[in-house]
KOLLO-637276 format. One record per residue: x, y, z of N, C-alpha, C in turn; residue in one letter. Coordinates in steps of 0.001 Angstrom, whole numbers, plus 500000, padded with zeros to 6 digits. Last residue first. Example, Ala and Ser with C-alpha at 12.3 -4.5 7.8 and 13.67 -1.06 7.14 Angstrom:
<recs>
512850497750507080513670498940507140512900500030507870S/513190494310507800512300495500507800513200496700507800A/
</recs>
This chain:
<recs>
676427112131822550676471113336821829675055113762821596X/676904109964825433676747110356824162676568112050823890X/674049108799827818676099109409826958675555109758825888X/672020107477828965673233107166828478674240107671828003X/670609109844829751670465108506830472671782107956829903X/671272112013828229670833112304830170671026110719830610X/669844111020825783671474111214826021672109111437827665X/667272110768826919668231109618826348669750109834826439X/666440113184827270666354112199828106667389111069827848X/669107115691825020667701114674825110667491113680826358X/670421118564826088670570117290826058668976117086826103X/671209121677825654670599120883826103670521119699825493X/674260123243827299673676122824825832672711122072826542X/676361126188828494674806125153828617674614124618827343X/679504126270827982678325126899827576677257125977827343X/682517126761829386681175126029828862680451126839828984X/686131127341828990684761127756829000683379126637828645X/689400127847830798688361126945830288686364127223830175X/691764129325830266690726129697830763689793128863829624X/695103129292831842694530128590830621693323128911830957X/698686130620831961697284130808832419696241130273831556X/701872128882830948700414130311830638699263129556831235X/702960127092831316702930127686832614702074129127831851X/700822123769830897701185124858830419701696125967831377X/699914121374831585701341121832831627702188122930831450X/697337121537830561697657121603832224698674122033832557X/697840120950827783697537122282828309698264122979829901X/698122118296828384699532119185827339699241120748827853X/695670116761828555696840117353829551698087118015829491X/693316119030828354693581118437828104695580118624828562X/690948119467830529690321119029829203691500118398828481X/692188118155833770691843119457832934691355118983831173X/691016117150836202691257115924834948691086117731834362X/690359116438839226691663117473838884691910117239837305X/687247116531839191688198115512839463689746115505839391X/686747118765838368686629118840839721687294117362840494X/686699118389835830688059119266836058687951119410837832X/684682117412835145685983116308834850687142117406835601X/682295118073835310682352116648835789684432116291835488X/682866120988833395683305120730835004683486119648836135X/683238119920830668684407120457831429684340119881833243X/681797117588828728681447118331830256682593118992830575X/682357116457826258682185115338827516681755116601828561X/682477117978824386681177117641824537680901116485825990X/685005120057825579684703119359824748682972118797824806X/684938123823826433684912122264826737684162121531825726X/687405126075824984686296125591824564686104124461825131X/690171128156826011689275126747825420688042126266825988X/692289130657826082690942130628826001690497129079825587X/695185131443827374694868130361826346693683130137826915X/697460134010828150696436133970828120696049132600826937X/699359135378826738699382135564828324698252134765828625X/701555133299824488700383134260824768700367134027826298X/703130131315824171704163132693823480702853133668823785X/702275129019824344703916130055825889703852131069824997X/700596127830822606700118128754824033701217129521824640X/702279126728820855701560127977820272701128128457822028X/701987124171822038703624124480821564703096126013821644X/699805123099823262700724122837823832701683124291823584X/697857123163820701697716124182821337698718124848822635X/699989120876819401699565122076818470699387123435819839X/698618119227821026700209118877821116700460120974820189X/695719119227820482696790119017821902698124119597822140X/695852118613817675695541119779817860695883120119819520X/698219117338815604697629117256816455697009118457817137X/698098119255812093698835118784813172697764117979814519X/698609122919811218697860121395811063698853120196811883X/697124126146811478698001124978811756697246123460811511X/696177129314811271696457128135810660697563127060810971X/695448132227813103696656131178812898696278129451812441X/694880135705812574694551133927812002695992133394812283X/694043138605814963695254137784814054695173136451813623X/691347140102814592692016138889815063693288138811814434X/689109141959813298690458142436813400691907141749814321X/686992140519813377687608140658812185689064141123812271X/685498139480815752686836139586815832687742139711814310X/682353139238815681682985140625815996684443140354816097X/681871136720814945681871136763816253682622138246816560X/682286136486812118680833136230812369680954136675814039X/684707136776811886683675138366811312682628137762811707X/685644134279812787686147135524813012685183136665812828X/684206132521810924684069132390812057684713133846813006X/685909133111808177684260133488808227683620133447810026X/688201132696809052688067133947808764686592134243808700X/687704130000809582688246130601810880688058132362810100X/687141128900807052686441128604808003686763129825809449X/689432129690805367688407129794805192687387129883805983X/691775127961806805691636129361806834690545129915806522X/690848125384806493690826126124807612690708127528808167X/691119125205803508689618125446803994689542125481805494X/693987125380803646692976126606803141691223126449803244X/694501123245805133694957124497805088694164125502805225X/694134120334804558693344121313804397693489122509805012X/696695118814804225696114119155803092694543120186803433X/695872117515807838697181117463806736696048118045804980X/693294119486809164693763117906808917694873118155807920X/693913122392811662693425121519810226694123120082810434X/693033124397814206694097123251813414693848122210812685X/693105127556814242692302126612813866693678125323813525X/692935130569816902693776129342816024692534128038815726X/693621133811816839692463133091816755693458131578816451X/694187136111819301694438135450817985694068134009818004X/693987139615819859693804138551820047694213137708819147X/695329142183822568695474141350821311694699140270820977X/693298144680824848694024142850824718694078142537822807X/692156146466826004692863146513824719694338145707824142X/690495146131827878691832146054828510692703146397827528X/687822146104826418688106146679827846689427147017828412X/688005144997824180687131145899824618688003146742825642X/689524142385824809689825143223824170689321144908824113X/687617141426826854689247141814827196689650142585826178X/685407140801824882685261141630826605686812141977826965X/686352139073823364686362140653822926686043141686824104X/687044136867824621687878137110823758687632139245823710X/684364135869826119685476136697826663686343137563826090X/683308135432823130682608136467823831683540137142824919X/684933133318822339684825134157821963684627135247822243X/683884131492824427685509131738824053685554133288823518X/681262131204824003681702131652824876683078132551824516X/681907129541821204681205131416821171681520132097822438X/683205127350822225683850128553821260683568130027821414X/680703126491822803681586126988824420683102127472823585X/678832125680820901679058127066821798679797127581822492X/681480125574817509680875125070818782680290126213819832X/684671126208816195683600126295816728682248125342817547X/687110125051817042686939124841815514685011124673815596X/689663127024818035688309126935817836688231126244816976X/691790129166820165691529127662819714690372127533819097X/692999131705821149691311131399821286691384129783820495X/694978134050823374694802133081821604693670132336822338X/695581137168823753695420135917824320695219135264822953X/698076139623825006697245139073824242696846137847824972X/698142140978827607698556141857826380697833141105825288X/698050140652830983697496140794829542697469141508828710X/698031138590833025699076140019832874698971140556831441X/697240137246835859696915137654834745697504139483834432X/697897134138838135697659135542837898697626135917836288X/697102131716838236697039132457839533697030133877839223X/695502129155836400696288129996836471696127130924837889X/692831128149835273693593127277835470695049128315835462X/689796129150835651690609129789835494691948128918835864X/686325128531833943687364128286834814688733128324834162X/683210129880833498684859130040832852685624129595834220X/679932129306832213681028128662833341682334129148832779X/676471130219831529678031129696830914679272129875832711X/674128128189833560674761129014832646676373129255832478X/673554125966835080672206126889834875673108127980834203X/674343122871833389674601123954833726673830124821834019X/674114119876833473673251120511833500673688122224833710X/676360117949834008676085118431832304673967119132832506X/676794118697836899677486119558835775677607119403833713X/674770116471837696674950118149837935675582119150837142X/675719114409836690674300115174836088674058116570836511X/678242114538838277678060114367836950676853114749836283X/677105114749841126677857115644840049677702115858839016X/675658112918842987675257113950841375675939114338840539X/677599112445844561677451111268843727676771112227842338X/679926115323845580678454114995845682678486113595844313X/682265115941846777682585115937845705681304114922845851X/682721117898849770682187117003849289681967117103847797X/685515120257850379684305120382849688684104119005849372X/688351121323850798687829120032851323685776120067851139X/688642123647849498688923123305850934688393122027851768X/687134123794847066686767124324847824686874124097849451X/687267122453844444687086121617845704686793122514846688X/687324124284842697686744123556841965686465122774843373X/690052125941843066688497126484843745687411125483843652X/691668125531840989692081124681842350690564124974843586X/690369126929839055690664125640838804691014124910840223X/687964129763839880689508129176839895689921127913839445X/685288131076838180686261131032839177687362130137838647X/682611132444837058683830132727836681684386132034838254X/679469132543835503679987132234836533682049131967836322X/677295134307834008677815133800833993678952133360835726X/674334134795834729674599134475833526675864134185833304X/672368134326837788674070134369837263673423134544835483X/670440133922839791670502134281838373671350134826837485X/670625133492842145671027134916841604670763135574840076X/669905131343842152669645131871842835669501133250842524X/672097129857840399670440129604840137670082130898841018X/674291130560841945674335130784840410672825130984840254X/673840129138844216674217130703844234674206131056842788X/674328126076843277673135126996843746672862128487843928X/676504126531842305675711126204840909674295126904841790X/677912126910844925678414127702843883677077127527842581X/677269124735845869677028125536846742677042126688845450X/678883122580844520677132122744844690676415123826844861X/681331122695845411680738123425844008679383123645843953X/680447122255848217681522122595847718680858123701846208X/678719121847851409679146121281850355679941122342849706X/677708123289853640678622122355853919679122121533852447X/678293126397854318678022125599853711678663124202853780X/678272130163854227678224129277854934677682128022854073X/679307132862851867678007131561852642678691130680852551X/679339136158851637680220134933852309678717134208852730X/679260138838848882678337137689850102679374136840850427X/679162142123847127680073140563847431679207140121848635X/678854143521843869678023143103845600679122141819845817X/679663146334842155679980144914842738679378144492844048X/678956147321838736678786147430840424679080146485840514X/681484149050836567680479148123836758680176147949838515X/683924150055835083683291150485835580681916149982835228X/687219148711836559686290148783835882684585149611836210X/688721148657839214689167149097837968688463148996836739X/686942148000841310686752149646840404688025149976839763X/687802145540841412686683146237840697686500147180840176X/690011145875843219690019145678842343688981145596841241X/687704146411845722688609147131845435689519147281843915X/686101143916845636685907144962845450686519146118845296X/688578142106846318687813142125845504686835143412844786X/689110142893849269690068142920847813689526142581846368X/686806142342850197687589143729850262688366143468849226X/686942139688850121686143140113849267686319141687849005X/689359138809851543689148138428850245688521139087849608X/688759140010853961690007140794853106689654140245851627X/686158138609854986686373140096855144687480140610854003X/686550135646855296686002136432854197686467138032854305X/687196135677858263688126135470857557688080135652855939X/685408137651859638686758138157859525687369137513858703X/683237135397858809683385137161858520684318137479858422X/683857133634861052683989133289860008684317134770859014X/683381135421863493685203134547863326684910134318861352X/680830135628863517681629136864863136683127136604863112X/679969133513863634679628134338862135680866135405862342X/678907131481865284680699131696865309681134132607863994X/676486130685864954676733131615866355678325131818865905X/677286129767862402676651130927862275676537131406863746X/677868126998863480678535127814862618678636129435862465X/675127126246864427676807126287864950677518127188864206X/673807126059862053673643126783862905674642127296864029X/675460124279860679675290125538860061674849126326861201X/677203121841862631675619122361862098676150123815861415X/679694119273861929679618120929862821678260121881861673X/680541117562860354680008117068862162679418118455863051X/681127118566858179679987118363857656679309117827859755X/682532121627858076682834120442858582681402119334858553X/681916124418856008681600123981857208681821122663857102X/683397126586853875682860125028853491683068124649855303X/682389129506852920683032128885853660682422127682854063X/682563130922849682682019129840849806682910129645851458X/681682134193848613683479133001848983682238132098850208X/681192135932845671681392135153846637682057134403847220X/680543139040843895681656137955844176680630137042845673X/678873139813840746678771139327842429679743138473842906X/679083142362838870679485141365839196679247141153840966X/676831143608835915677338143334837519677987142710838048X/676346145183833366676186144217834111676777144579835035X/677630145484830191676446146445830941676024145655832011X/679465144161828402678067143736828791676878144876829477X/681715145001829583681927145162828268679811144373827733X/681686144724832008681430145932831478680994145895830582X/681605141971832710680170142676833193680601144060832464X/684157141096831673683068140739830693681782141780831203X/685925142939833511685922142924831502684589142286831033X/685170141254835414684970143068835538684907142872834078X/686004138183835241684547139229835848684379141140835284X/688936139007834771687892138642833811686554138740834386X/689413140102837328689709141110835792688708140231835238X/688638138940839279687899139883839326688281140113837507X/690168136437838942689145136465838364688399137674838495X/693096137888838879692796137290838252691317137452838176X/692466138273841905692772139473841137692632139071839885X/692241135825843316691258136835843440690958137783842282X/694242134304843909694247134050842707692941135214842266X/695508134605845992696567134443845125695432134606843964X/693137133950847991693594135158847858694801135200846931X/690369131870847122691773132097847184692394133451847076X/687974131742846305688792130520847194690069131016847535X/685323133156844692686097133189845553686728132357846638X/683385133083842241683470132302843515684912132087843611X/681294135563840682682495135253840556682490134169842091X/678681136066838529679309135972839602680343135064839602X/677545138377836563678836137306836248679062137337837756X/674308139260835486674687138936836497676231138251836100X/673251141718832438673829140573833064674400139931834511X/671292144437833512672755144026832566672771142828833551X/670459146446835236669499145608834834670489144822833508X/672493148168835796671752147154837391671007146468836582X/672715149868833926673574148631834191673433147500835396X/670343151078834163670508150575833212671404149396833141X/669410151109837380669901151860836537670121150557835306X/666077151466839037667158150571838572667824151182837355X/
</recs>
């Protein structure tokens, strides 16, 4: 086993040929810039009246229709230099299918699409919700079709699924020799202990050489105006769950949604007490 065969797993889940190229780049940038791998997959979501076994005497119709996606996938790979395994599974559920291929593989991270989130008519399971404030690891969903990258801006007023943020932040930079720039948005009169905060948060996450943007203001309406002028808007899910809410089409937030820049939503596993598992909360 070579050194980079033993590097991080980022599998990627594949829905869409518009939007493929996109998540290979961020797959490829983070497994390099990591020493890692990327595993693509493409979920084909079986009719729940029609058996898997059924299904699978009809493997080689299904095959052909995986066949170009993941070819194109791999192909766009070796614009980086990292290995790529790609798989097509059969299935009758949706995201599920995807968190299980995660566990399985032992993902460390998992990268796909915002409209991928259903997966062609994918059962939207009663679990969910405990399903997805259980993560088996960090999650980037891609609310955009394509990616054309020069810079991106990062929102933060830290947190893990910041550090995530972060961690893409310099995998693109690394790799693609992406701009970056950082934004904090203060309360009226605290300015300078924003700036304070975001410059110590900057050198603490390898991005000393960030561009700071200080703002005060609603921070929605704030990330709204500041996102058209980047290729690219990195955010952090709030403590409610990204994915219980974005599989319901509910993006974190809706000024963003609107956005016609590409928006890349990140979580990062936290663990929760029984109690908070049972009732809410923080």
């Amino acid at each position: 086993m070579t050194e980079t065969d033993a590097g991080p797993t980022v599998l990627v889940a594949l829905s869409n040929p518009r939007t493929e190229g996109a998540l290979i780049t961020l797959a490829g940038a983070i497994a390099q810039q990591k020493g890692g791998r990327v595993l693509a997959i493409h979920v084909v979501t079986v009719p729940d009246q029609t058996s898997l076994e059924r299904a699978a005497e009809d493997r080689e119709k299904l095959d052909a229709s995986s066949e170009q996606l993941l070819a194109a996938a791999a192909s766009d790979a070796e614009a980086f230099d990292v290995p790529i395994e790609t798989k097509t599974i059969l299935s009758h559920r949706g995201i599920e299918e995807v968190f299980d291929a995660a566990r399985t593989n032992d993902a460390d991270t998992v990268v796909m699409g915002y409209g991928g989130t259903r997966f062609a008519g994918g059962r939207v399971e009663g679990s969910l919700d405990e399903l997805t404030h259980d993560l088996p690891c960090d999650f980037l969903v891609l609310d955009g079709q394509r990616l054309d990258l020069s810079d991106v801006l990062v929102p933060t007023a830290g947190g893990p699924s910041s550090d995530l943020s972060a961690e893409v932040a310099t995998a693109l930079r690394d790799t693609a020799g992406v701009d970056v720039s950082l934004l904090y948005v203060a309360d009226a009169g605290e300015a300078e202990a924003g700036r304070e905060f975001l410059s110590g948060w900057a050198e603490g996450h390898g991005l000393g050489d960030a561009t700071l943007r200080i703002e005060t203001g609603d921070v929605e309406r704030t990330i709204g105006r500041l996102g058209s002028e980047y290729d690219l808007v990195i955010v952090g899910a709030t403590e409610r769950g990204l994915l219980s809410r974005i599989v319901r089409g509910s993006l974190a937030f809706s000024t963003i949604e609107r956005l016609d820049t590409p928006v890349l939503l990140s979580e990062r596993p936290s663990s929760r007490s029984l109690r908070e598992r049972l009732f809410g909360g923080r």
